[in-house]
C-alpha positions as CSV (number, residue, x, y, z in Angstrom):
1,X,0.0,0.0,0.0
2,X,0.8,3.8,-0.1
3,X,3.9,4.7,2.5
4,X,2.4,5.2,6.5
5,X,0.8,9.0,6.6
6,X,0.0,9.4,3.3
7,X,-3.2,11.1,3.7
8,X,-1.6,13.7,5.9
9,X,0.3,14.6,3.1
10,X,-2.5,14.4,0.6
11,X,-4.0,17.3,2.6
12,X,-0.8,19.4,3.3
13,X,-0.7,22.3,1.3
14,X,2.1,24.0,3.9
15,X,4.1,24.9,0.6
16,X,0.5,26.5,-1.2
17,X,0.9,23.8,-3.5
18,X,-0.9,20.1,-4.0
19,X,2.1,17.5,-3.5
20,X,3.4,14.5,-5.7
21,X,0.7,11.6,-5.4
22,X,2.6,9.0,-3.1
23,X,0.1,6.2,-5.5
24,X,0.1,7.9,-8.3
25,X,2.7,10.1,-9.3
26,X,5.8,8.9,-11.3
27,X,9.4,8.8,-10.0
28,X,10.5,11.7,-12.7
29,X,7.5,13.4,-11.4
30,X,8.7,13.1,-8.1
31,X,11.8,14.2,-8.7
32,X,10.7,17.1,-10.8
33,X,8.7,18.5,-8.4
34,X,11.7,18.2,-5.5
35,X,14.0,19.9,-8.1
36,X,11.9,22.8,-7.5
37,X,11.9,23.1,-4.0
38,X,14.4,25.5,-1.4
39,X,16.7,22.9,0.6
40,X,14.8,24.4,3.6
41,X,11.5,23.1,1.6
42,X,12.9,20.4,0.9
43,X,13.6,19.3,4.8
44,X,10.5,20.7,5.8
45,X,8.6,17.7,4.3
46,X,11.2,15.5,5.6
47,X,10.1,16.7,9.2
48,X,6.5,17.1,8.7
49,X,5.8,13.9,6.7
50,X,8.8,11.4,7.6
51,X,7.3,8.0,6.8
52,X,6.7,9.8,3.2
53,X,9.2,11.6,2.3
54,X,11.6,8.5,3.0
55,X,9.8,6.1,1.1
56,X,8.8,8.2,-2.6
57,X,10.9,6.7,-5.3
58,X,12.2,9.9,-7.3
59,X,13.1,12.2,-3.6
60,X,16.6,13.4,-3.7
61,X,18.6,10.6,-2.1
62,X,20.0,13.1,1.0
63,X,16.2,14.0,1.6
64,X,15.5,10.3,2.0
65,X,18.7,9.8,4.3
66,X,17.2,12.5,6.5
67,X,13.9,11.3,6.6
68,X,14.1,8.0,7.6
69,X,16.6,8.7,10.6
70,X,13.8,11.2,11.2
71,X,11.4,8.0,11.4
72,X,13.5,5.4,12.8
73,X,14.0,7.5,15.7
74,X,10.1,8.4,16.4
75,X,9.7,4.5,15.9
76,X,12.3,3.7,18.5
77,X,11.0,6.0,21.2
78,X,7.3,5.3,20.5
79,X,8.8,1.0,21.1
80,X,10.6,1.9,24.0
81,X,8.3,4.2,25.6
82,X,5.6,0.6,24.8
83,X,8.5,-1.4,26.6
84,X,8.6,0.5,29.6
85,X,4.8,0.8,29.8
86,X,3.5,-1.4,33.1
87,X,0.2,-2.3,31.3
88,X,1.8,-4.6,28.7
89,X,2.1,-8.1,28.8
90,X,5.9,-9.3,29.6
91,X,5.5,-10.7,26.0
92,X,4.4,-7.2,24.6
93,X,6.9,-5.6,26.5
94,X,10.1,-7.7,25.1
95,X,8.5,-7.3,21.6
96,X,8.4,-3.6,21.8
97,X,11.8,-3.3,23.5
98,X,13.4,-5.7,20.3
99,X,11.9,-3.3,18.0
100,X,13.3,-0.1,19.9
101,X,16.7,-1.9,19.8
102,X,16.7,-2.7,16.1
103,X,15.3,0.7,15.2
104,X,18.5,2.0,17.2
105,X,20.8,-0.9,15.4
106,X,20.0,1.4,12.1
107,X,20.3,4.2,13.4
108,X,23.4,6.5,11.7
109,X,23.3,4.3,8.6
110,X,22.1,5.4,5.1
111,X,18.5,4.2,5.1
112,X,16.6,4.8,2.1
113,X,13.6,3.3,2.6
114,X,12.0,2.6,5.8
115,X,8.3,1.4,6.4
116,X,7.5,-0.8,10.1
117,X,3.9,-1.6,9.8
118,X,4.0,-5.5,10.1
119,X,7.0,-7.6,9.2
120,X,8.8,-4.2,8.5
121,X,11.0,-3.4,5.4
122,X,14.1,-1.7,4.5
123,X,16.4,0.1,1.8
124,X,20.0,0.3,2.9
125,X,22.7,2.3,0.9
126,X,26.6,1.1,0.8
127,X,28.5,3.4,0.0
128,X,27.7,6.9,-2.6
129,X,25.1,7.1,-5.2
130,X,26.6,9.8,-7.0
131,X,25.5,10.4,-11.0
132,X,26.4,7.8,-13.9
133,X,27.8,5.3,-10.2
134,X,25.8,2.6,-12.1
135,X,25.4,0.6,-8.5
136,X,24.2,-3.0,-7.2
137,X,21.4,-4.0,-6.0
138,X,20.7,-7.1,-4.0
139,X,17.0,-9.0,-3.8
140,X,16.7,-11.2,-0.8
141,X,14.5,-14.4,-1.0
142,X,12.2,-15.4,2.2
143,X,12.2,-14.5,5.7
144,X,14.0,-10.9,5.4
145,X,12.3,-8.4,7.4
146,X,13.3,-6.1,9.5
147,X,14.4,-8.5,12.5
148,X,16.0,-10.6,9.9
149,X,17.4,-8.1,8.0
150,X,21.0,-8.5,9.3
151,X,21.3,-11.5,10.2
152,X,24.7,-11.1,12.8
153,X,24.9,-14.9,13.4
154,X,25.1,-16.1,9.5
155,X,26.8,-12.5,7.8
156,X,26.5,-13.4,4.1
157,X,23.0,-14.6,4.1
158,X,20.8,-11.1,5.0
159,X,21.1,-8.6,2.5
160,X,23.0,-6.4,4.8
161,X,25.9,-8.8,5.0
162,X,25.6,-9.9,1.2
163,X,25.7,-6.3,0.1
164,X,29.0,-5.2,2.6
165,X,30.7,-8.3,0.5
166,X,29.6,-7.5,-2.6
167,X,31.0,-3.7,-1.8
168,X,34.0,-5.4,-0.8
169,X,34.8,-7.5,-3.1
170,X,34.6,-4.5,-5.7
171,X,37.3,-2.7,-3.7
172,X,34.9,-0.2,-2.5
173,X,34.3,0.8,-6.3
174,X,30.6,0.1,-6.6
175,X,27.8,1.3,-4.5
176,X,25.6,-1.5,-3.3
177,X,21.9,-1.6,-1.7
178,X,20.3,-4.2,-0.2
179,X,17.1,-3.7,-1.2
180,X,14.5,-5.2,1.2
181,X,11.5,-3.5,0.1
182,X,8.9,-6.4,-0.3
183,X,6.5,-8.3,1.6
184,X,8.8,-11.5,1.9
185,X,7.2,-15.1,1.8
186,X,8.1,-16.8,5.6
187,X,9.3,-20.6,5.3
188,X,8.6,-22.6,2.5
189,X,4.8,-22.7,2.6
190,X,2.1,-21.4,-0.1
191,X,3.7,-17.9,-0.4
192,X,6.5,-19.1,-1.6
193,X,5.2,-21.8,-4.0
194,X,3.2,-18.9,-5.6
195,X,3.8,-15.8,-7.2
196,X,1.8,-13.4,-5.1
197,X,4.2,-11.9,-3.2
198,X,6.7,-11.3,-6.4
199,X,3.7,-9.6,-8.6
200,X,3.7,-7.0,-5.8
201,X,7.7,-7.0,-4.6
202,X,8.5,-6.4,-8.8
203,X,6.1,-4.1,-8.8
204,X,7.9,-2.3,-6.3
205,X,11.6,-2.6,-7.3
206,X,10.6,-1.4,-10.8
207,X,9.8,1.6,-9.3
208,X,12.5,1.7,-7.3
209,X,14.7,1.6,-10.1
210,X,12.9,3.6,-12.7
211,X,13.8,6.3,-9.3
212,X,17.1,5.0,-9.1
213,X,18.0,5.2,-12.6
214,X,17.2,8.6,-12.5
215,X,20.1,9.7,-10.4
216,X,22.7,6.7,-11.1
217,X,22.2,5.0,-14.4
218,X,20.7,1.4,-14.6
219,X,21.9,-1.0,-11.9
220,X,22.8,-4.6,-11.8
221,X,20.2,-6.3,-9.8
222,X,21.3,-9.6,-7.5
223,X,18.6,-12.0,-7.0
224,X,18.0,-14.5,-4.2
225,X,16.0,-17.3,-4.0
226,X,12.6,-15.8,-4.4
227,X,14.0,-12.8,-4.8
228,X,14.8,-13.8,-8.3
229,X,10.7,-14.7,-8.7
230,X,10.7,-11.3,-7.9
231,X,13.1,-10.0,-10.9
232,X,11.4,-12.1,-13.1
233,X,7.4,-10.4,-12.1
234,X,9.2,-6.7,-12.2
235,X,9.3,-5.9,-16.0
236,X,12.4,-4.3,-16.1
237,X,14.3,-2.9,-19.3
238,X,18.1,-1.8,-20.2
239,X,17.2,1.8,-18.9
240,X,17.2,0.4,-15.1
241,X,18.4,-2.7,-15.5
242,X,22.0,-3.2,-16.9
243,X,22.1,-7.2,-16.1
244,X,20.2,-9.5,-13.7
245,X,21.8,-12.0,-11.3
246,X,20.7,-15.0,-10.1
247,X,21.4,-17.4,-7.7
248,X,19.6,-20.3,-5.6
249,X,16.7,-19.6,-7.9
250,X,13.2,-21.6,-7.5
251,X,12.8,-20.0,-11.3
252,X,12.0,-17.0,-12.8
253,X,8.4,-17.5,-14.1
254,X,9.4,-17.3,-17.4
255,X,10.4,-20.2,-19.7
256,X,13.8,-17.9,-21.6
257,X,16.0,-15.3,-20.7
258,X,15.4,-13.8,-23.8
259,X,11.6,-13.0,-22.2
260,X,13.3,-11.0,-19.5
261,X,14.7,-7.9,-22.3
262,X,17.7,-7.6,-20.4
263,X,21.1,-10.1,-19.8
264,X,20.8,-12.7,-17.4
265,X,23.5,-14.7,-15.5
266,X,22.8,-17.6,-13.0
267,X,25.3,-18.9,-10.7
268,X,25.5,-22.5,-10.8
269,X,23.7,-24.0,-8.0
270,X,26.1,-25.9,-5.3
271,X,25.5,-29.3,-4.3
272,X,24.7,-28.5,-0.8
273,X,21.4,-25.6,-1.8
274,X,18.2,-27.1,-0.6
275,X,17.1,-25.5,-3.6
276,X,18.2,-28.0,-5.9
277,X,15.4,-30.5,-4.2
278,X,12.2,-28.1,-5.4
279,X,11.0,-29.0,-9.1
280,X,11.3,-26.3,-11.3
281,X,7.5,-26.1,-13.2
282,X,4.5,-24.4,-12.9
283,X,1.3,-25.9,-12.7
284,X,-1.9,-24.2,-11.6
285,X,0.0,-21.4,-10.0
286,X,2.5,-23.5,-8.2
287,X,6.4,-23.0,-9.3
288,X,7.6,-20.5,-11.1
289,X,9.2,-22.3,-14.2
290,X,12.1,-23.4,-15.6
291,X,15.7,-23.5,-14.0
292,X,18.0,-20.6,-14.7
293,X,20.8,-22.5,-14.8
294,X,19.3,-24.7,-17.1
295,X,20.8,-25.4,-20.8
296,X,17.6,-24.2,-22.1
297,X,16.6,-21.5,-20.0
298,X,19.5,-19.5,-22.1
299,X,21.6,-17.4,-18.8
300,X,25.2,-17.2,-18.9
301,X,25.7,-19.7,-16.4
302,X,29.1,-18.7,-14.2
303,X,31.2,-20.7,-11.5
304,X,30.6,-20.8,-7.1
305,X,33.0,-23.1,-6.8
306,X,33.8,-22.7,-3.1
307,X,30.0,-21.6,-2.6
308,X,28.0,-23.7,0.0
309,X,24.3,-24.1,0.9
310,X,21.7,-21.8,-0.2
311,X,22.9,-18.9,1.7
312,X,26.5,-19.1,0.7
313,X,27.3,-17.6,-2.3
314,X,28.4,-14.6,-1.1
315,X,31.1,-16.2,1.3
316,X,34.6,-14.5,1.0
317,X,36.8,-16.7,-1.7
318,X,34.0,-18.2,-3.0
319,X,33.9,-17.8,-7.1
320,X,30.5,-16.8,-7.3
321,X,31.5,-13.9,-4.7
322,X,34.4,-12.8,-7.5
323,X,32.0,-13.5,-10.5
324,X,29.3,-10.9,-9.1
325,X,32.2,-8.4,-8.0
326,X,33.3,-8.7,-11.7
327,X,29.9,-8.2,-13.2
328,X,29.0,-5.3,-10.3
329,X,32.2,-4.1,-12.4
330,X,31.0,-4.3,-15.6
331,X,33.6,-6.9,-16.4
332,X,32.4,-9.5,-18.2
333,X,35.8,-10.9,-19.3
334,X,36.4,-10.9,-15.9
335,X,34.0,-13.8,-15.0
336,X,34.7,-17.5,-14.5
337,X,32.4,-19.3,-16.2
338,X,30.7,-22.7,-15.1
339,X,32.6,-25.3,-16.4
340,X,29.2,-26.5,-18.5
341,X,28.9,-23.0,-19.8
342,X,32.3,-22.4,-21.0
343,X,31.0,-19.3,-23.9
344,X,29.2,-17.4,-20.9
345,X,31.1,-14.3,-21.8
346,X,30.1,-14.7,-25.5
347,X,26.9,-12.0,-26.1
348,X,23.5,-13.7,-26.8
């Protein structure tokens, strides 16, 4: 749905003007109308209308920044004020104090989108987005929220952890977000067997990018699990999309790369992903298609060697690690291909 306090900024007119639609209007609207406001102007929404201003795709990233630590911080002390309140349940109590103490885990960090009704999502930022930066962007699969959004105790399988390696393993060169901006399925039940949940995530990280693009150039997206369900659903193009990458994929709801209008390489799937047990059809709304590291499916299928189980391809020294550093690069040459796919730098 629309960002938290949208109709409150529906009825603003603080600036004698009707704001950007938070539904309806584009990105390059968006960003239009921003383009025309005073700095002052500018923060003055960020203040008034925090849970807004942070989450418009098209809003000057530094306007975003400023927002959300605007939010975060309200959201901490309204969970911390809840954990201290006598009334509660101990239960309610140690949920609302987590909360507070995740809000304050985020707190200082480039969040670009921030939104905690339910699960909770995020939009986190390593490193600068600064004109023609052409950055990465990773997808998660299931179970990423907001709790499990860093994931301390296993550091390459949250976003968080897979982006700071990613940013790494470029040498610092690429700006990377870990884009946790969708309704994730939980476990391995119904969500996850259908495409629900990825019709509305791709609806969303097309946005994102067509924003995104605006300021940066097209990105190279990383996709997840169902996160790469989700790249599949989002209709993207070579405008915000340079390349899309996959790995531990449950398919992409399409039967050929050549559907998805953009290049598409799959990391070949190690023998210890759990992913590798879960056919790859579709049938009455169940699956999402063919393998994309299948001969047929037609991606550019490169090594993990190293890699291991379905949260492990981002590992330090693993080759699928150096393979996505290389295409975060833009260098293709670069990449080690799968020993079954020895052409995958050759163009198709």
């Amino acid at each position: 749905g629309p960002p938290p306090g949208s109709a409150a900024w529906r009825a603003d007119t603080v600036l004698g003007v009707r704001l950007p639609d938070p539904v309806g209007a584009a990105p390059a609207e968006v960003a239009a109308f921003f383009a025309g406001l005073t700095p002052a102007q500018r923060d003055a929404l960020a203040v008034r209308h925090p849970l807004v201003t942070g989450n418009l795709d098209g809003v000057p990233v530094e306007v975003r920044y400023r927002a959300n630590a605007l939010a975060l911080e309200e959201e901490r002390r309204r969970e911390q004020a809840a954990a201290e309140d006598g009334t509660l349940s101990a239960a309610g109590r140690a949920q609302a104090l987590a909360r507070a103490q995740r809000y304050a885990a985020l707190a200082g960090r480039q969040i670009l989108a921030f939104d905690p009704r339910g699960r909770g999502q995020v939009v986190e930022v390593f490193g600068e987005l600064s004109p023609g930066s052409r950055p990465a962007v990773v997808v998660p699969g299931s179970d990423v929220d907001l709790t499990e959004y860093d994931r301390d105790g296993d550091p390459y399988a949250g976003p968080a952890g897979m982006a700071r390696a990613l940013r790494a393993a470029t040498g610092g060169q690429v700006p990377v977000i870990a884009w946790a901006g969708y309704t994730t399925p939980v476990g391995v039940g119904m969500d996850a067997a259908t495409a629900d949940l990825a019709v509305a995530g791709g609806a969303r990280l097309g946005r994102f990018l067509d924003g995104l693009a605006a300021r940066t150039g097209a990105a190279t997206v990383f996709c997840h699990s169902y996160g790469s369900v989700v790249c599949g659903r989002a209709d993207l193009g070579p405008r915000q999309a340079a390349g899309l990458v996959v790995f531990g994929s449950p398919g992409m709801e399409t039967a050929r790369a050549a559907d998805l209008r953009v290049p598409v390489w799959a990391a070949e799937r190690n023998d210890a992903d759990w992913i590798g047990r879960v056919p790859h059809v579709s049938v009455l709304g169940l699956g999402h298609g063919a393998d994309p590291t299948g001969t047929g499916f037609g991606a550019r299928v490169v090594s993990s060697a190293g890699s291991h189980g379905h949260s492990g391809y981002f590992a330090p020294g693993t080759a699928s690690l150096a393979n996505f550093a290389a295409l975060a690069l833009g260098d293709t040459a670069g990449v080690r291909c799968a020993d079954r796919d020895p052409g995958c730098h050759d163009a198709r």
